[in-house]
PDBQT receptor file of N, H, CA, C and O in Angstrom, charges set to zero:
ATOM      1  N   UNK A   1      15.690 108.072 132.847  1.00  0.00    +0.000 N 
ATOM      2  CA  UNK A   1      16.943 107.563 133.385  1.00  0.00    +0.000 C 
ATOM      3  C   UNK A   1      17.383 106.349 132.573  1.00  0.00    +0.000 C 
ATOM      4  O   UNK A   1      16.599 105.439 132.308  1.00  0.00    +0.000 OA
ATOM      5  N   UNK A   2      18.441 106.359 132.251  1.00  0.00    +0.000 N 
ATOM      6  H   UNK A   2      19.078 107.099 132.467  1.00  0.00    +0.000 HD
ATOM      7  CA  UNK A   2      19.094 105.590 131.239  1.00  0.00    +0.000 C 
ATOM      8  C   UNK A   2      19.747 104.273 131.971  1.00  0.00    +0.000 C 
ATOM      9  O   UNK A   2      20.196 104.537 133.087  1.00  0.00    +0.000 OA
ATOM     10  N   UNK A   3      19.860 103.171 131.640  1.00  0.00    +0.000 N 
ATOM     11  H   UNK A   3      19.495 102.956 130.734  1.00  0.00    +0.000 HD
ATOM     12  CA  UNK A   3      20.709 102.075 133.334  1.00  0.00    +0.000 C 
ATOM     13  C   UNK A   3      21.790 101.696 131.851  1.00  0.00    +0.000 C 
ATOM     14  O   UNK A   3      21.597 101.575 130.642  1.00  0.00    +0.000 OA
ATOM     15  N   UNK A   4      22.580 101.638 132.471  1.00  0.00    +0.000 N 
ATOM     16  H   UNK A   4      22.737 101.737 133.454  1.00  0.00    +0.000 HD
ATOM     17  CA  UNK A   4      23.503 101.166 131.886  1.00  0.00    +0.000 C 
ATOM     18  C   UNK A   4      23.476  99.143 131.625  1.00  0.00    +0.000 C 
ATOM     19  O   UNK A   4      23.293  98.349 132.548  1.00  0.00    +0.000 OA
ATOM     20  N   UNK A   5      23.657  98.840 130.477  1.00  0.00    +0.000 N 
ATOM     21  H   UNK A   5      23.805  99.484 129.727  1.00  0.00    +0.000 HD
ATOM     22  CA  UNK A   5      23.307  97.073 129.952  1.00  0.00    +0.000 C 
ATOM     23  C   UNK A   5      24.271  96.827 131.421  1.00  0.00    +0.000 C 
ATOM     24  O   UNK A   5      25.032  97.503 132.113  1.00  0.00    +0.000 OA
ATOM     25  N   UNK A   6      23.675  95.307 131.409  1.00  0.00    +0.000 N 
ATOM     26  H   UNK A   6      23.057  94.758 130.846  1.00  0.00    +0.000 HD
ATOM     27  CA  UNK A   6      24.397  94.629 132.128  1.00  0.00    +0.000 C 
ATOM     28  C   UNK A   6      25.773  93.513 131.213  1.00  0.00    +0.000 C 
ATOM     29  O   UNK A   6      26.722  92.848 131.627  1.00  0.00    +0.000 OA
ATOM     30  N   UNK A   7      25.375  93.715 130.261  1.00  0.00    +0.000 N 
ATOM     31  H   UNK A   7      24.604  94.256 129.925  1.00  0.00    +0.000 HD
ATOM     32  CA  UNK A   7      26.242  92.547 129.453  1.00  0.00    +0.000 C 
ATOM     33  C   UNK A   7      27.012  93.397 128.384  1.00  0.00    +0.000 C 
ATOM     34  O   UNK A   7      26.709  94.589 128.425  1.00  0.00    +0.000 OA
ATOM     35  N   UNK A   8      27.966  93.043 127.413  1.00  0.00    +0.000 N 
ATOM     36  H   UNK A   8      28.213  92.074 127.380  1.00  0.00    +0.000 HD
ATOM     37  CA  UNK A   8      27.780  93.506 126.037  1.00  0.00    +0.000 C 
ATOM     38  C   UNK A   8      28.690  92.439 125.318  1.00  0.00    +0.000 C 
ATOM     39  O   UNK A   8      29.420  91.535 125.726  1.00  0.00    +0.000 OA
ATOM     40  N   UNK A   9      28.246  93.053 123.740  1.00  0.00    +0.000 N 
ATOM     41  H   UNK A   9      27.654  93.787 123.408  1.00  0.00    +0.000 HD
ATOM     42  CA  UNK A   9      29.161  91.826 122.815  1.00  0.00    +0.000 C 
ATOM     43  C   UNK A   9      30.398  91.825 122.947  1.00  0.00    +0.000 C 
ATOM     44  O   UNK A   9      30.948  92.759 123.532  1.00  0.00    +0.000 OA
ATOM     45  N   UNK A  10      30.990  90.947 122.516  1.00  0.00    +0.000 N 
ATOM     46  H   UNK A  10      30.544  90.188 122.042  1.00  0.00    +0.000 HD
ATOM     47  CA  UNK A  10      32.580  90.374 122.232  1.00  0.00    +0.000 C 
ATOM     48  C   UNK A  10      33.093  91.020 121.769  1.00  0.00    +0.000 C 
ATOM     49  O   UNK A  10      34.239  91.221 122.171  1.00  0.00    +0.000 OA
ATOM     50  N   UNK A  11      32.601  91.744 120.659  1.00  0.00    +0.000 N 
ATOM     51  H   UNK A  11      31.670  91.580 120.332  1.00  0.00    +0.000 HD
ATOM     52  CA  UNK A  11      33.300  93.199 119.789  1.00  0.00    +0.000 C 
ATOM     53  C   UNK A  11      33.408  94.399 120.656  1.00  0.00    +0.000 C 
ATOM     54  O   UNK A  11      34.269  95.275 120.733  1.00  0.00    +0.000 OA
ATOM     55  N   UNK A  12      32.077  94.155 121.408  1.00  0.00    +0.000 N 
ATOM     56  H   UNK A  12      31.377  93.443 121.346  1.00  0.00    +0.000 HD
ATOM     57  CA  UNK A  12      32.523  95.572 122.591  1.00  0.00    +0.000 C 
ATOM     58  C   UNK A  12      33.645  95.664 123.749  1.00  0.00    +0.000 C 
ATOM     59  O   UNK A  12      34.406  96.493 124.249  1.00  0.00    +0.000 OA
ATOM     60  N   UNK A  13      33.275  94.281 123.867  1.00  0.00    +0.000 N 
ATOM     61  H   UNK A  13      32.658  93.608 123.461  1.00  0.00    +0.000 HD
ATOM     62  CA  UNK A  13      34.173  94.305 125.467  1.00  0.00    +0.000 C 
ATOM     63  C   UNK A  13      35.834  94.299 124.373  1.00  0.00    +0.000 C 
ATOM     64  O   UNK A  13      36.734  94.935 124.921  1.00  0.00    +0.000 OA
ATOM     65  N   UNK A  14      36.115  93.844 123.376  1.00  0.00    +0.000 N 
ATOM     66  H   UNK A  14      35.384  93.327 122.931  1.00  0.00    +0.000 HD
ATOM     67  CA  UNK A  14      37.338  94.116 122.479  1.00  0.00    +0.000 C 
ATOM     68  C   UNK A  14      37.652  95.434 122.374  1.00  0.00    +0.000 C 
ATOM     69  O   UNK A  14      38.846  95.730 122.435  1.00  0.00    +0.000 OA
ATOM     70  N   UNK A  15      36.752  96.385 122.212  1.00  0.00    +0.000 N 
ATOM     71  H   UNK A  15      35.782  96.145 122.162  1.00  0.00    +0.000 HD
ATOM     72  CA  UNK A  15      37.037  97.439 122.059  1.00  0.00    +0.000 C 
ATOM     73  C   UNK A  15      37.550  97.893 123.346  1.00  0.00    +0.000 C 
ATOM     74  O   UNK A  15      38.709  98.253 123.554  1.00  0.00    +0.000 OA
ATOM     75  N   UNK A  16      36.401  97.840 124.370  1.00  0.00    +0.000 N 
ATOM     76  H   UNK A  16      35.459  97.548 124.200  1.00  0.00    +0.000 HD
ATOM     77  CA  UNK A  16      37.288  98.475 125.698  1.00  0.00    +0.000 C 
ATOM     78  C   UNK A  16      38.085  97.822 126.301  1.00  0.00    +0.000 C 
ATOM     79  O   UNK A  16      38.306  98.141 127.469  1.00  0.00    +0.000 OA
ATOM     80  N   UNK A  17      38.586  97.014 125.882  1.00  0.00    +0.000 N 
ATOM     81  H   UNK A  17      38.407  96.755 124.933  1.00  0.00    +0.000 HD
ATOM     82  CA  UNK A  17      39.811  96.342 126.467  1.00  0.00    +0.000 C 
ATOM     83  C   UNK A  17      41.310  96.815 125.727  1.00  0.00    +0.000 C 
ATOM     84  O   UNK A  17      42.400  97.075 126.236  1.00  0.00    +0.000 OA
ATOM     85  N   UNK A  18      40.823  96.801 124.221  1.00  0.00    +0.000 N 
ATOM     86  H   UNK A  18      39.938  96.589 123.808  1.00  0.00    +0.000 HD
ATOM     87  CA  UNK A  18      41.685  97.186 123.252  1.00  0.00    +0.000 C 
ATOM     88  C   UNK A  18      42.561  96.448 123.072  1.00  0.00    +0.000 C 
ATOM     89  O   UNK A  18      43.732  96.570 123.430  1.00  0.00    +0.000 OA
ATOM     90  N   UNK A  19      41.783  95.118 122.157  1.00  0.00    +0.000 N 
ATOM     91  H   UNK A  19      40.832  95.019 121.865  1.00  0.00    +0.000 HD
ATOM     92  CA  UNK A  19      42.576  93.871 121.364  1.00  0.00    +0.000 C 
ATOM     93  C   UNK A  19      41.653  94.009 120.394  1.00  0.00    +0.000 C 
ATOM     94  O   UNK A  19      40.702  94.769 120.211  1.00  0.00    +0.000 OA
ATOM     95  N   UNK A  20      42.130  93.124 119.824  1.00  0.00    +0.000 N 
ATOM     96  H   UNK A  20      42.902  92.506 119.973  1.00  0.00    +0.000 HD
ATOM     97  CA  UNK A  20      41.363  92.950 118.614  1.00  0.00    +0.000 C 
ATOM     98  C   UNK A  20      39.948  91.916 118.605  1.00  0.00    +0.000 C 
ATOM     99  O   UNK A  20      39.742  90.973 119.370  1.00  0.00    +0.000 OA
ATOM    100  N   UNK A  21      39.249  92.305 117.732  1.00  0.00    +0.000 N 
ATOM    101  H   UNK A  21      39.416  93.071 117.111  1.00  0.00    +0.000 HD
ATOM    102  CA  UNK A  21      38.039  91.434 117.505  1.00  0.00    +0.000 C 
ATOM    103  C   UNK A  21      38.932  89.611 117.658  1.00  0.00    +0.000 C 
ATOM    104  O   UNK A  21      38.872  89.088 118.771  1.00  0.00    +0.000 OA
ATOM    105  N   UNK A  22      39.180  89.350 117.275  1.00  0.00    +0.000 N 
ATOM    106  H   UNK A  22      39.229  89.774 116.371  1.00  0.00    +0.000 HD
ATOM    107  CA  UNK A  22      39.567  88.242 116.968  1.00  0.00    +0.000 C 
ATOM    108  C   UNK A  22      40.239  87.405 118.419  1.00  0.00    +0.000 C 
ATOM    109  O   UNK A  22      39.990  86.279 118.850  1.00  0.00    +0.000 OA
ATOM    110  N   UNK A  23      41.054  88.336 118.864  1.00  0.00    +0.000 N 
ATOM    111  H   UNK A  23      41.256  89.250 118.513  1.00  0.00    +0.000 HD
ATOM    112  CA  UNK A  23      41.779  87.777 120.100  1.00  0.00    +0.000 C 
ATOM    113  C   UNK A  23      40.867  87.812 120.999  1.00  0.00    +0.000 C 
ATOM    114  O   UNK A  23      41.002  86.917 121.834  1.00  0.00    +0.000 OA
ATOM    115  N   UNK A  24      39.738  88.689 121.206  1.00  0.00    +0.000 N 
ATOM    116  H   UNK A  24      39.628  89.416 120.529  1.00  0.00    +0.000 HD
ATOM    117  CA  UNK A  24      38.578  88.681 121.812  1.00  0.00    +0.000 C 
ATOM    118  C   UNK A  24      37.665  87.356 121.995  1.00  0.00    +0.000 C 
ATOM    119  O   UNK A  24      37.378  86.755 123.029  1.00  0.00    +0.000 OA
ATOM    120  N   UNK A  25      37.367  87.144 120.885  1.00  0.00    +0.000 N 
ATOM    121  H   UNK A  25      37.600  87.633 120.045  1.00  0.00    +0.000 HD
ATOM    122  CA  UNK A  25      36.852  85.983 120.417  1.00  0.00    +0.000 C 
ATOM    123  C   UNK A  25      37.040  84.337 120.760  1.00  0.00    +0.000 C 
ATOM    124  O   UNK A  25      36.258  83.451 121.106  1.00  0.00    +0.000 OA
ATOM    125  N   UNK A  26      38.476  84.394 120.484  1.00  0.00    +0.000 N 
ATOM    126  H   UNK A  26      39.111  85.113 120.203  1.00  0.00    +0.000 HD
ATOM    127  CA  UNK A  26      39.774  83.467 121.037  1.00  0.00    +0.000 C 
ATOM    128  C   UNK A  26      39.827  83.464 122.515  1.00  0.00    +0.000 C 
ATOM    129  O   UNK A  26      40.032  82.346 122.987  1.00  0.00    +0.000 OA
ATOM    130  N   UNK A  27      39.664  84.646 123.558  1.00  0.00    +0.000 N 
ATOM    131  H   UNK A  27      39.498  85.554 123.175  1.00  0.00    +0.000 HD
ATOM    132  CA  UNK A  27      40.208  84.376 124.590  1.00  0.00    +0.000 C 
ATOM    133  C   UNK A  27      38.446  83.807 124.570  1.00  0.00    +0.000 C 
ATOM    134  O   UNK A  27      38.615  82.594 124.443  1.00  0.00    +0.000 OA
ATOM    135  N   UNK A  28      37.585  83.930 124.601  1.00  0.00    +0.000 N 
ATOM    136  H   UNK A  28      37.447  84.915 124.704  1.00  0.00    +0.000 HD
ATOM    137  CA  UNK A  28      35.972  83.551 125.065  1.00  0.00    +0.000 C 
ATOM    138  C   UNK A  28      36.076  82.268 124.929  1.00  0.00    +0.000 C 
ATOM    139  O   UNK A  28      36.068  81.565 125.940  1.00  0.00    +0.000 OA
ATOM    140  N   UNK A  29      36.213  81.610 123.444  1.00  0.00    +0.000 N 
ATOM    141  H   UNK A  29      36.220  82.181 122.624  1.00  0.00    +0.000 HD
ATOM    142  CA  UNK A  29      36.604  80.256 123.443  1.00  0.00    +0.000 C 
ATOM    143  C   UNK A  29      37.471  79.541 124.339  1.00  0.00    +0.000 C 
ATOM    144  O   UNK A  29      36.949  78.491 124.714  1.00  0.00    +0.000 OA
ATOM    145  N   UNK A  30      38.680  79.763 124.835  1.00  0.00    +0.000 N 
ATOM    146  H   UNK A  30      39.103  80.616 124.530  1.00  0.00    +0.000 HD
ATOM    147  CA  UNK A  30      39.259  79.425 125.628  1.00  0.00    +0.000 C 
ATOM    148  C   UNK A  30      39.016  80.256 127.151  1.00  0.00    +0.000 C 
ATOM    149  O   UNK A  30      40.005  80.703 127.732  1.00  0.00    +0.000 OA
ATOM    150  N   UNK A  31      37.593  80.429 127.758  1.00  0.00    +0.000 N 
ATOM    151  H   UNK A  31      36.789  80.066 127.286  1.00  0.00    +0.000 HD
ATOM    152  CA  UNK A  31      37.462  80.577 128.267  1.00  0.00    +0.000 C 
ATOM    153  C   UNK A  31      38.188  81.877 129.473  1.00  0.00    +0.000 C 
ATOM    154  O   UNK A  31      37.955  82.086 130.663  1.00  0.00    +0.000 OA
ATOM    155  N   UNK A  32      39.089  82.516 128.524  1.00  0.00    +0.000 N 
ATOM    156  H   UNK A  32      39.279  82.345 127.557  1.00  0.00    +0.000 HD
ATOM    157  CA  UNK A  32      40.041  83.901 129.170  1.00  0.00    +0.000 C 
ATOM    158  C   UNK A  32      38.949  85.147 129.300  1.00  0.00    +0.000 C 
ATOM    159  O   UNK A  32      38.900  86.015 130.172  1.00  0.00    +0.000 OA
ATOM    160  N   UNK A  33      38.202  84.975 128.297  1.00  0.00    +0.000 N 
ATOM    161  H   UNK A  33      38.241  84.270 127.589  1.00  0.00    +0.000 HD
ATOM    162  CA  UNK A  33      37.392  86.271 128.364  1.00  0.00    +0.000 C 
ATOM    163  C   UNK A  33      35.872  84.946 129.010  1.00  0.00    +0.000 C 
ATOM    164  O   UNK A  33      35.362  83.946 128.504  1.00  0.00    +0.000 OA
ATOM    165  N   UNK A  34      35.664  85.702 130.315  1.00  0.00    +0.000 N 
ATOM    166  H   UNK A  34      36.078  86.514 130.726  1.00  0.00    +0.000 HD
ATOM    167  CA  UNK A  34      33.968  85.275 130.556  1.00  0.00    +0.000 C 
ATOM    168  C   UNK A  34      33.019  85.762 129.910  1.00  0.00    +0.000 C 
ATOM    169  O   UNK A  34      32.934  86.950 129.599  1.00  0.00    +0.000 OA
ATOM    170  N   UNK A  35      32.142  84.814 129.624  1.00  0.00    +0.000 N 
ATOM    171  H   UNK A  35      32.211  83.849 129.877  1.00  0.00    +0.000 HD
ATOM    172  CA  UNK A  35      30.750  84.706 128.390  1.00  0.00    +0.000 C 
ATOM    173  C   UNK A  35      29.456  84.445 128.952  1.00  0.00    +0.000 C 
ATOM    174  O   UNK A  35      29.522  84.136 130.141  1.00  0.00    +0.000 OA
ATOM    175  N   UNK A  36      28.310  84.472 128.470  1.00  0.00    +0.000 N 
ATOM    176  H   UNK A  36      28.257  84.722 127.504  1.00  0.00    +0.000 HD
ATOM    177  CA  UNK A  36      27.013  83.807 127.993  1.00  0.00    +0.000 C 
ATOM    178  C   UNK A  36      26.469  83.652 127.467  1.00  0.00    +0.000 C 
ATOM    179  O   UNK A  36      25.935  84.689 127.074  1.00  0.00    +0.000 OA
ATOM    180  N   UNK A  37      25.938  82.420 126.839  1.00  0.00    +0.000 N 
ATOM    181  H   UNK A  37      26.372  81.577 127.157  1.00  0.00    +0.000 HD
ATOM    182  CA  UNK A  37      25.071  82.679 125.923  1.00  0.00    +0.000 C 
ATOM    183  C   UNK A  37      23.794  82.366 126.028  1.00  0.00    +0.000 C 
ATOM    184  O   UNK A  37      23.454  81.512 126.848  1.00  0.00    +0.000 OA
ATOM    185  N   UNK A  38      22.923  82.964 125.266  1.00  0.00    +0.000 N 
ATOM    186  H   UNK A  38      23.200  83.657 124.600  1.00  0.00    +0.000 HD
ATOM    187  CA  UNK A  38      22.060  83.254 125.344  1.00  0.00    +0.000 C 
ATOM    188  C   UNK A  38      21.222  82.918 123.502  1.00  0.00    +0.000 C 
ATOM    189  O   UNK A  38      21.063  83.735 122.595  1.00  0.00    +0.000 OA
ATOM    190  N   UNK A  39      20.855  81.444 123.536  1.00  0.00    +0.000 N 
ATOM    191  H   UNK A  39      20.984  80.779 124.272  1.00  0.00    +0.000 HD
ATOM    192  CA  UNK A  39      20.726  80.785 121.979  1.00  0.00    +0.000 C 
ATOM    193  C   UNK A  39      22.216  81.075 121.437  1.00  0.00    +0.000 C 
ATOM    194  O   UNK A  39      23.304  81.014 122.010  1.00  0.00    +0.000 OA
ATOM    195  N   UNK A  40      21.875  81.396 120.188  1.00  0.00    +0.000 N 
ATOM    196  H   UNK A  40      20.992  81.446 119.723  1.00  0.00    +0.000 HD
ATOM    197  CA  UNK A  40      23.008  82.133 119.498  1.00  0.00    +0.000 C 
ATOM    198  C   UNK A  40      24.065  83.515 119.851  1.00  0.00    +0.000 C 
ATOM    199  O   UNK A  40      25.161  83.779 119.357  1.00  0.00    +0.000 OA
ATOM    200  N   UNK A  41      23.298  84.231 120.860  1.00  0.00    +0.000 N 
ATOM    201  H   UNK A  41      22.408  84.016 121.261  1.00  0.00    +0.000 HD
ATOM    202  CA  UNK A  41      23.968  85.092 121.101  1.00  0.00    +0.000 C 
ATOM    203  C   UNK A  41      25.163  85.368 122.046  1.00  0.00    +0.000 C 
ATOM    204  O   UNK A  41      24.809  85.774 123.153  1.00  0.00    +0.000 OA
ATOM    205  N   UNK A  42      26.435  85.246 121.873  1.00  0.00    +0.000 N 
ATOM    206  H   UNK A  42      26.723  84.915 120.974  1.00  0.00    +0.000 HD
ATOM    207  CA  UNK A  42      27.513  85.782 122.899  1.00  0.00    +0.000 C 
ATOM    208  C   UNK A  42      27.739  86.696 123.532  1.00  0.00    +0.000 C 
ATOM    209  O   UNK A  42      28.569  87.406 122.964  1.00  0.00    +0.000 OA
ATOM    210  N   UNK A  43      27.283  87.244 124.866  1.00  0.00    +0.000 N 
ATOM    211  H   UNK A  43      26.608  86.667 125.326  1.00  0.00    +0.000 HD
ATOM    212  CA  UNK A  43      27.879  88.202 125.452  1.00  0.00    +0.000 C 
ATOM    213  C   UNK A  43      28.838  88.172 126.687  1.00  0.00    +0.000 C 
ATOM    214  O   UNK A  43      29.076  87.111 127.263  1.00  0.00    +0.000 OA
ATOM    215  N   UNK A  44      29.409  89.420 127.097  1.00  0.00    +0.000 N 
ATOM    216  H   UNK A  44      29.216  90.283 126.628  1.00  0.00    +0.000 HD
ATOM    217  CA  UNK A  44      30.492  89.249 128.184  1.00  0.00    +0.000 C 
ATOM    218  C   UNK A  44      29.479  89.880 129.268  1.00  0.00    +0.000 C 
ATOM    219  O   UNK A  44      28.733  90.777 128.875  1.00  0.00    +0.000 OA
ATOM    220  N   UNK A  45      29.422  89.516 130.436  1.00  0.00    +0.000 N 
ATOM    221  H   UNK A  45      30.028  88.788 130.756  1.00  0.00    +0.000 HD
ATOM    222  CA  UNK A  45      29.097  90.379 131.585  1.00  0.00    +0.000 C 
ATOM    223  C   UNK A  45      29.640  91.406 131.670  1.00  0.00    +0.000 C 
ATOM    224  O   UNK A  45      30.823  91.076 131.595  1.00  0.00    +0.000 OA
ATOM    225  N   UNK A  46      29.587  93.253 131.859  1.00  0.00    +0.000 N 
ATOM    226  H   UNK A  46      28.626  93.521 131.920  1.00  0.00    +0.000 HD
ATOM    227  CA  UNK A  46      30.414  93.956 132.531  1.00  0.00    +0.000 C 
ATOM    228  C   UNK A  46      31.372  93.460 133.751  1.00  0.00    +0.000 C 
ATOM    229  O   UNK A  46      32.590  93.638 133.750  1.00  0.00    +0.000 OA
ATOM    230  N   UNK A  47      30.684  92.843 134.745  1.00  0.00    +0.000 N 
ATOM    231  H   UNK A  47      29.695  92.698 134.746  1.00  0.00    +0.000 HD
ATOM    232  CA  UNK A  47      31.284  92.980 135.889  1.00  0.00    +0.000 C 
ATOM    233  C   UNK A  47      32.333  91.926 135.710  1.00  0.00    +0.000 C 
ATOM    234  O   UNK A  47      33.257  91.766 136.507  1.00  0.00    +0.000 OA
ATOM    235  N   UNK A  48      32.201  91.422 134.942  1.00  0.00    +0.000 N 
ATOM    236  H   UNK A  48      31.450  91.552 134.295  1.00  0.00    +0.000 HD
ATOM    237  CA  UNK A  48      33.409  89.822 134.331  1.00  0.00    +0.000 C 
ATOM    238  C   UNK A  48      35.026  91.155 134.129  1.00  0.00    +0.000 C 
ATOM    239  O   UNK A  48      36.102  91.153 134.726  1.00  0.00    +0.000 OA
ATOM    240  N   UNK A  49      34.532  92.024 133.141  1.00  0.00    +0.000 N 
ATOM    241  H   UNK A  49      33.657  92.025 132.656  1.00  0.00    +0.000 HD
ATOM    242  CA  UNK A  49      35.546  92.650 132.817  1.00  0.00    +0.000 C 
ATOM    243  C   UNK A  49      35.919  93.850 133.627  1.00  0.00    +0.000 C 
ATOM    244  O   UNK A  49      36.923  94.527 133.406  1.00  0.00    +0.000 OA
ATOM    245  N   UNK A  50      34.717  94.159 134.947  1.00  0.00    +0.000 N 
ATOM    246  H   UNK A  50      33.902  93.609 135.126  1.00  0.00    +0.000 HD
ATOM    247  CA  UNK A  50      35.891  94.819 135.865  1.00  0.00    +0.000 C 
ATOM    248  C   UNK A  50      36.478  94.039 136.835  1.00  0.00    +0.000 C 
ATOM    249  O   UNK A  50      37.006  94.599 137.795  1.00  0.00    +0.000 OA
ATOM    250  N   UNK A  51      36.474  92.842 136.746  1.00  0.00    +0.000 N 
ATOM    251  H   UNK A  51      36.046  92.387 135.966  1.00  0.00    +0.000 HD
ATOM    252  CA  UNK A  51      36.512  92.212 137.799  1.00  0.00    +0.000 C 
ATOM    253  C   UNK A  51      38.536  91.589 137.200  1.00  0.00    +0.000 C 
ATOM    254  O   UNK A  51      39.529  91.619 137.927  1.00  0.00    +0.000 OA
ATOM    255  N   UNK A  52      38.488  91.221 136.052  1.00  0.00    +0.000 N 
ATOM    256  H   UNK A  52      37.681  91.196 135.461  1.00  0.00    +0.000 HD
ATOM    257  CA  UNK A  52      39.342  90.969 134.867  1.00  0.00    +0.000 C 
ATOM    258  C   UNK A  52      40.518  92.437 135.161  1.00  0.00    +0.000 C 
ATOM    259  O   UNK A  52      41.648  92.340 135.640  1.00  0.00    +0.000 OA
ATOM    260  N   UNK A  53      39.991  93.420 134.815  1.00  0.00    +0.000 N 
ATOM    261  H   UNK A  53      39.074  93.498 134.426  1.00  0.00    +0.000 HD
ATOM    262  CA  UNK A  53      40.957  94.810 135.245  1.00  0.00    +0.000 C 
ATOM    263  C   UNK A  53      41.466  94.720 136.321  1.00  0.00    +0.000 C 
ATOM    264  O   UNK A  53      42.679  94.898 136.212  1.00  0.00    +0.000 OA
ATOM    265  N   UNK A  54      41.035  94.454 137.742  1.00  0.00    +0.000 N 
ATOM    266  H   UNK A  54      40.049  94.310 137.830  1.00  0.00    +0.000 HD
ATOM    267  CA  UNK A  54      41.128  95.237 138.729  1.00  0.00    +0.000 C 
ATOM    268  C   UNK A  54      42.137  94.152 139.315  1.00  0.00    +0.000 C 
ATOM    269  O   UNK A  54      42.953  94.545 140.148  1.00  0.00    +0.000 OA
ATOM    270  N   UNK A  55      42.134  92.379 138.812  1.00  0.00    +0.000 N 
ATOM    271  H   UNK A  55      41.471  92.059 138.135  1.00  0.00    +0.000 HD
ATOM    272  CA  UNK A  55      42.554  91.519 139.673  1.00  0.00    +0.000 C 
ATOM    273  C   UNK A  55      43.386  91.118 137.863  1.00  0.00    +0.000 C 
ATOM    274  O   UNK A  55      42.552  90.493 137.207  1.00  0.00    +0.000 OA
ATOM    275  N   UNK A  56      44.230  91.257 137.344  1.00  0.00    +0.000 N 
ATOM    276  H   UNK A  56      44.907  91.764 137.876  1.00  0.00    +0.000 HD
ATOM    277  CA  UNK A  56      44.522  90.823 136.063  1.00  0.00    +0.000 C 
ATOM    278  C   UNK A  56      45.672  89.248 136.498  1.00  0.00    +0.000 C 
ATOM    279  O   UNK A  56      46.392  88.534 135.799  1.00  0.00    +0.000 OA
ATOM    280  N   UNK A  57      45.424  89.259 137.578  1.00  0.00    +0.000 N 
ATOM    281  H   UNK A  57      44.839  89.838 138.145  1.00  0.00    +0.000 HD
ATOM    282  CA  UNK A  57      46.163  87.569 137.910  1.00  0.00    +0.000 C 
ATOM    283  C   UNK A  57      45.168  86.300 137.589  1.00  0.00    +0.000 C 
ATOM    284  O   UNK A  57      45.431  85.107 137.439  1.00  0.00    +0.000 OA
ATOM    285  N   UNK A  58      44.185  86.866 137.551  1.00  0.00    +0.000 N 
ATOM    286  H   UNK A  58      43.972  87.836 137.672  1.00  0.00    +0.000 HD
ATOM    287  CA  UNK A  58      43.003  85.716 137.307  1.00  0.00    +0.000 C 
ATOM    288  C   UNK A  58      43.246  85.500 135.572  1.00  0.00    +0.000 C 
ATOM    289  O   UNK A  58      43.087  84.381 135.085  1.00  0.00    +0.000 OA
ATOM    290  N   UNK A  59      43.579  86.496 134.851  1.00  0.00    +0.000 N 
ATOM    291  H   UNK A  59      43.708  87.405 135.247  1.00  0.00    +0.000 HD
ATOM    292  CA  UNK A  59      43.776  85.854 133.319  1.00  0.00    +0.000 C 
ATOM    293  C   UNK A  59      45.184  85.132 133.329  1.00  0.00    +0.000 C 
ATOM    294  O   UNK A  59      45.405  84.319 132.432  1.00  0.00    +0.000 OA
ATOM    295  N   UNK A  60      45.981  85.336 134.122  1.00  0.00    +0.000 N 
ATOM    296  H   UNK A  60      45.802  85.996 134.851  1.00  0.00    +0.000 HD
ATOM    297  CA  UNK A  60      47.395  84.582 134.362  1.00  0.00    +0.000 C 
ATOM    298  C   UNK A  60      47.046  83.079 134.904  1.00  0.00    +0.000 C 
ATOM    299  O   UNK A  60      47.467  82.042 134.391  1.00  0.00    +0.000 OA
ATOM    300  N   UNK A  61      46.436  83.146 135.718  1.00  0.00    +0.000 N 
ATOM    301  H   UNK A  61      46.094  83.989 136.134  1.00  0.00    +0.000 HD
ATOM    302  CA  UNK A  61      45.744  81.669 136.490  1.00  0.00    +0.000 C 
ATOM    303  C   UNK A  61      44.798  80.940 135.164  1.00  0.00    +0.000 C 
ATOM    304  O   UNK A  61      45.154  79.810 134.829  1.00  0.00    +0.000 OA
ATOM    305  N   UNK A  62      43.850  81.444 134.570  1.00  0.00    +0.000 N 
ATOM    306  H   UNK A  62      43.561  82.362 134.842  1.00  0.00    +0.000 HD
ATOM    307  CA  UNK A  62      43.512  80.904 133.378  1.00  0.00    +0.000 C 
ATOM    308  C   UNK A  62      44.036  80.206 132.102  1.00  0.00    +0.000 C 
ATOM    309  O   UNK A  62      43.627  79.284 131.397  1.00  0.00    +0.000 OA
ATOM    310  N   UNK A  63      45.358  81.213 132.096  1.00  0.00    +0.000 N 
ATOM    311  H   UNK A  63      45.691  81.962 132.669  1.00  0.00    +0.000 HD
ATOM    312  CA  UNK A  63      46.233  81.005 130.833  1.00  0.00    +0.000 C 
ATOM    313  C   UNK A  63      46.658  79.320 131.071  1.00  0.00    +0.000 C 
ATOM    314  O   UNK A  63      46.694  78.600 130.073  1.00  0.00    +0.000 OA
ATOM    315  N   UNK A  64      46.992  78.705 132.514  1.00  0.00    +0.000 N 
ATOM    316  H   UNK A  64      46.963  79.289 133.324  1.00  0.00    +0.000 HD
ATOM    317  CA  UNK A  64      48.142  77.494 132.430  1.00  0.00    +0.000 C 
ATOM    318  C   UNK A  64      48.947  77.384 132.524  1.00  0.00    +0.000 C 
ATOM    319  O   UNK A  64      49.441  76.267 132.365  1.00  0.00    +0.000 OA
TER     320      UNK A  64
């Protein structure tokens, strides 16, 4: 049985969101896209980004 990650990279969650690497990146820094890190490593929570889909007023409330 396979479990599905709990997290994934910045490039991933870009992909399924469908922006670009970069704006991805950008919103994490400015805190639009939720993160962790972990040493060097950046990842997004899944549940950050269904949570992001389902309620998309919370990136409006973020923006300012």
């Amino acid at each position: 049985m396979q479990t599905e990650r709990l997290t994934i990279t910045v490039e991933e969650a870009a992909k399924e969101l469908g922006i670009s690497r970069a704006l991805a990146y950008e919103m994490a820094r400015t805190g639009k896209l939720p993160t962790l890190r972990f040493g060097r490593r950046l990842v997004v929570p899944r549940r950050a980004i269904e949570r992001l889909l389902e309620d998309p007023r919370t990136l409006a409330v973020n923006q300012g």
